[in-house]
N, C-alpha and C positions, 0 to 999 in steps of 0.2 A: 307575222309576229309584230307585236308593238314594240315603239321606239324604246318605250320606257322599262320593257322585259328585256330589256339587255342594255350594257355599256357603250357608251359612244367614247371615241377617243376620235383627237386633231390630227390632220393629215401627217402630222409630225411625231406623232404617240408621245408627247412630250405631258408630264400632268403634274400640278403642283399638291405636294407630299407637305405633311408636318407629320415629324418625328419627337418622339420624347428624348430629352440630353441622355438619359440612360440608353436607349437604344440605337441611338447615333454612335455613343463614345463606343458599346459591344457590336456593332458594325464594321467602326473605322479600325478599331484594335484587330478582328478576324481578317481585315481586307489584308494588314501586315503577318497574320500568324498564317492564313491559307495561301493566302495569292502573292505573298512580299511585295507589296504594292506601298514602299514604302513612303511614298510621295502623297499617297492617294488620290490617284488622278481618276480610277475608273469606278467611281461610286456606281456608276448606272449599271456599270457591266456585274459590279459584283451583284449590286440587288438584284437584277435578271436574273441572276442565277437561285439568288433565295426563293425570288415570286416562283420561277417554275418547280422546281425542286421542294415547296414547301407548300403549294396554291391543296392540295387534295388531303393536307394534314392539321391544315392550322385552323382554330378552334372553331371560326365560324364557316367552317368548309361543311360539306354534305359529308361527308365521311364521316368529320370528327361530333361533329353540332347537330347534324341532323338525322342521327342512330336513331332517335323517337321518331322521325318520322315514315324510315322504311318498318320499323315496325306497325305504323301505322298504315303505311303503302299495299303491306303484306295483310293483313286486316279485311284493310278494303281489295284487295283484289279477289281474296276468298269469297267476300259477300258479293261482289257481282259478278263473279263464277255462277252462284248460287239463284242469283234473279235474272239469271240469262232467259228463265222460259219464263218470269213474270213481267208486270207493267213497268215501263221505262223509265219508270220514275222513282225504282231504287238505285236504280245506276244513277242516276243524277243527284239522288241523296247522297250518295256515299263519295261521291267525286265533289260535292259542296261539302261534306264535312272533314275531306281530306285537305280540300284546299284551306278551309277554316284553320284546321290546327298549323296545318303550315305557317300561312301566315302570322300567327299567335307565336307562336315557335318562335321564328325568324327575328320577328317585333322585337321581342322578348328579351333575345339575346344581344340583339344591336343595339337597342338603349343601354344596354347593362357593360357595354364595351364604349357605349359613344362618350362616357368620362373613366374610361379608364384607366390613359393615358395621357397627360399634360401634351402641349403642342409646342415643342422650347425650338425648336428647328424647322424654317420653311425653305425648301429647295424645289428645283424642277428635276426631276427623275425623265428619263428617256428609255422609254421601253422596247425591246429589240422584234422582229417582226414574231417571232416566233408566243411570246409572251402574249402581244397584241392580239393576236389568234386566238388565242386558247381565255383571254379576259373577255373577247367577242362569244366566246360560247359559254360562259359561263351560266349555270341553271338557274343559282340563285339571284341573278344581278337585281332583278326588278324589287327584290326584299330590300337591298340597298338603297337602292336610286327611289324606293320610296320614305327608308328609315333613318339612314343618315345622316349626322348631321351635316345642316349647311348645304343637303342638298348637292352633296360631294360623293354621290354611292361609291363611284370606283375608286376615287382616292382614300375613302375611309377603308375600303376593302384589302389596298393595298399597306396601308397603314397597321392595320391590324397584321397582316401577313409579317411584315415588318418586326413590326414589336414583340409578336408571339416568339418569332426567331431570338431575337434577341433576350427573351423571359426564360432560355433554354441552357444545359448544362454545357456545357467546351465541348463534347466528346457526342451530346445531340446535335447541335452547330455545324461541327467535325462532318457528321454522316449526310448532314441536307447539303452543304456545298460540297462532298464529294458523292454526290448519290449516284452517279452514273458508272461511278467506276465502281463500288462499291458492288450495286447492283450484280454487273458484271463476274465480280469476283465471288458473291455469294451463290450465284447460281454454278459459277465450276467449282464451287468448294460441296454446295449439295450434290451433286451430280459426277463429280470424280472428273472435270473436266480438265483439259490443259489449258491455258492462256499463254499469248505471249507480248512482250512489251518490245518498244525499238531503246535499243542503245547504240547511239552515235547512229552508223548503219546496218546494224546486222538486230536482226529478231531475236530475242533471246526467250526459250519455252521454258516456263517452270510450273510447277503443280498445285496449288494454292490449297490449303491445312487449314487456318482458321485468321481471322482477324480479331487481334490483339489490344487491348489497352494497355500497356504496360502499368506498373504501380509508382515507375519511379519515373516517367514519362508522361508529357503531354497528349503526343499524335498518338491517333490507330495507325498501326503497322500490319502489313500481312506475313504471317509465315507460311514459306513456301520450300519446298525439296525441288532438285534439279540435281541432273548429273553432270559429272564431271570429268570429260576424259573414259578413261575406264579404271576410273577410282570409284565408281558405286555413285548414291546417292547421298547429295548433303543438304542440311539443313541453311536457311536462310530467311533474312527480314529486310525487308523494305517498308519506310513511312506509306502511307496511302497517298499523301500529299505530294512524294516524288515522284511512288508509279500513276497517277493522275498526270502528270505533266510529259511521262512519255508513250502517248502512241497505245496505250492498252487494247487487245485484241483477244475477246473470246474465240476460241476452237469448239468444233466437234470429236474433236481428239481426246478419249480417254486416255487415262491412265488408271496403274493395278492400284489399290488404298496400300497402307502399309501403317501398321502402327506404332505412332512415335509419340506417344501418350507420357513412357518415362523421359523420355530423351528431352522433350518438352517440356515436362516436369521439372527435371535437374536446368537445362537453359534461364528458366524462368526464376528459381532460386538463386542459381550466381549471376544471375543480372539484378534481381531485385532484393542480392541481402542488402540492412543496413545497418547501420550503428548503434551497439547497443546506449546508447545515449539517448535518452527517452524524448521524445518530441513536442515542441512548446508552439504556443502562436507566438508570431512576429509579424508585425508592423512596420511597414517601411515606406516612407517620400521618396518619390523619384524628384528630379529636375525633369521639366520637358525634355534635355537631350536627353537626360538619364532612360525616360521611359520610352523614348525610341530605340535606344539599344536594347532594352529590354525586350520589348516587342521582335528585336532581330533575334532575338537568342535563345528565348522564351522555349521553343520545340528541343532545343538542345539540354536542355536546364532539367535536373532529378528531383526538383521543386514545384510545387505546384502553388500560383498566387492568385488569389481571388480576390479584384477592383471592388475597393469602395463606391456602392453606386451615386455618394454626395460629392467623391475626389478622386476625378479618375487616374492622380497619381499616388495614390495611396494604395499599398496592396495588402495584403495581409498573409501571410505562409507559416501552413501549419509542418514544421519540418524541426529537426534538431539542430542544435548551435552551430558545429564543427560543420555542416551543409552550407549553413546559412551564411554565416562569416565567411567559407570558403568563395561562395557564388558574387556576394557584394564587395569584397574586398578591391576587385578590380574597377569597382563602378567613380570611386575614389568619392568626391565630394558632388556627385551625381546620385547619392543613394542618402539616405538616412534613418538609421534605425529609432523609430519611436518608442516603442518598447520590445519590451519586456526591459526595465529601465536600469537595471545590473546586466543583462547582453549589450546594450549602449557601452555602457563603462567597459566594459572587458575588449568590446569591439575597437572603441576612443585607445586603450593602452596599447593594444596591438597595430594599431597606424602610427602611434607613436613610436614605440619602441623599432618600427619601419624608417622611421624619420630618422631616426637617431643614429642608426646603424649606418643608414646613406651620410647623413651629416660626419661621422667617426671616419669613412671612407674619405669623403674629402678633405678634411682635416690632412690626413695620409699622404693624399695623392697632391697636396700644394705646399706640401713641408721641401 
């Protein structure tokens, strides 16, 4: 095989990356909502996780980008089925016009990606051995390492992987950094399996029902039945994000199905009634500290806020007043509401009328 059909990397897997500010800022902000990494010390470790968990989905992957060309694949495999008893030189046409469109293909789509991200962020990424491997076998590398820009195939490769992640919704995001566990639990939910996770020291087995996006919630959760005692079976939820962190273990252990369709039904209703209070957009500035505790709280929060991608502390939440007011009130002058510019005002009277009351207290309390 030639040097140039595949990706070289330095004894050190070390390679320098440019990032666009928008998928830097949807990077650093997931490293806090998935990993609570709220320092942000392990860039490399969380991207490892994107590159593997995302290398066979993102748009210039052969899965995603190159569906024309197994139908093309499939094509030419028929037609030299068919000139297996003629002269050798249809098999050789058809393997030159396979590789033709390939590369036309490939071409095609890497120019069309190679500005289609700004380069606001240059860093060294460090890639773990396991990555390293799997970017060494990659099929399409030579389309890179020839179309490129700069001459950079495996960086732009990863780059794109990068950005695609970050062009994706919270709850797409959600599933590529928790893919394995995820995995796991989608095949004993098809299959009637049992799983079990560790808590502190002891295993604990529950039956896994379906995984969840709540409406008034950020994270996927799984709901799962377990027994208890010899009180029957009950219903139960866990974030994906917590059972990911403990020890998750598929079995070959079934269990009987049992239908919890109402009971699920009704759960999901009194957890997700709201207000008949009709729901507005709002706009709000964080302070840097402001937006780090938000970032801590964000998975707990029954709001959901989508970054401005020109100010990454600017958010926007489409939710009703009495939510909104309730969530920022404690952020104090770490938050500010921009509009909706009469929720401002109402917002401003009620910190006041805060103030006033504490000020009334101490008046009291130094008589």
């Amino acid at each position: 095989m030639k040097e140039k059909d595949t990706f070289t990397l330095n004894e050190e897997y070390r390679l320098h990356i440019n990032l666009s500010a928008h998928a830097m800022n949807i990077i650093e902000a997931d490293m806090i909502k998935f990993h609570d990494d709220y320092e942000l010390t392990n860039r490399s470790g969380f991207m490892n996780t994107i590159i593997k968990n995302h290398l066979d989905d993102f748009p210039l992957s052969r899965a995603s980008a190159l569906k024309q060309l197994k139908a093309i694949e499939r094509a030419t495999d028929s037609a030299q089925k068919k000139a297996l008893n003629q002269e050798n030189f249809y098999n050789k046409l058809s393997k030159l016009i396979i590789d033709e469109f390939s590369n036309e293909i490939m071409k095609t789509m890497i120019y069309e990606y190679s500005n289609k991200y700004p380069n606001d962020h240059q860093f060294k990424l460090k890639l773990n051995k396991e990555n390293a491997s799997l970017l060494l076998s990659v099929e399409d590398a030579k389309y890179f390492n020839m179309y490129a820009p700069r001459n950079a195939g495996i960086s732009f490769f990863i780059k794109i992987i990068l950005e695609s992640y970050a062009s994706l919704d919270r709850e797409q995001r959600e599933r590529i950094i928790f893919k394995d566990t995820i995995q796991i639990l989608e095949n004993a939910i098809q299959h009637y399996l049992v799983v079990r996770y560790k808590d502190k020291d002891t295993y604990i087995k529950i039956e896994p029902m379906a995984i969840h996006k709540p409406k008034i919630q950020q994270s996927l959760e799984l709901l799962y039945s377990e027994y208890e005692d010899h009180n029957g079976k009950m219903l139960g939820n866990i974030t994906i994000k917590e059972l990911s962190k403990r020890e998750l273990k598929g079995t070959k252990e079934k269990y009987e199905y049992h239908d919890f369709t109402g009971v699920i039904q009704q759960l999901f209703e009194e957890r997700e009634t709201k207000s008949n209070q009709p729901d507005e957009v709002f706009t709000v500035k964080f302070t840097s500290l402001g937006l780090r505790r938000f970032m801590y709280e964000e998975d707990r929060l029954p709001i959901i806020g989508i970054q401005d991608p020109n100010n990454k502390y600017t958010y926007t939440f489409k939710t009703n007043e009495t939510a909104m007011f309730m969530h920022l009130f404690k952020f104090g002058s770490q938050a500010q509401i921009l509009s909706p510019v009469d929720a401002r005002r109402r917002f401003k009277l009620l910190y006041k009328a805060s103030f006033d009351a504490y000020a009334k207290l101490d008046q009291k309390t130094t008589v």
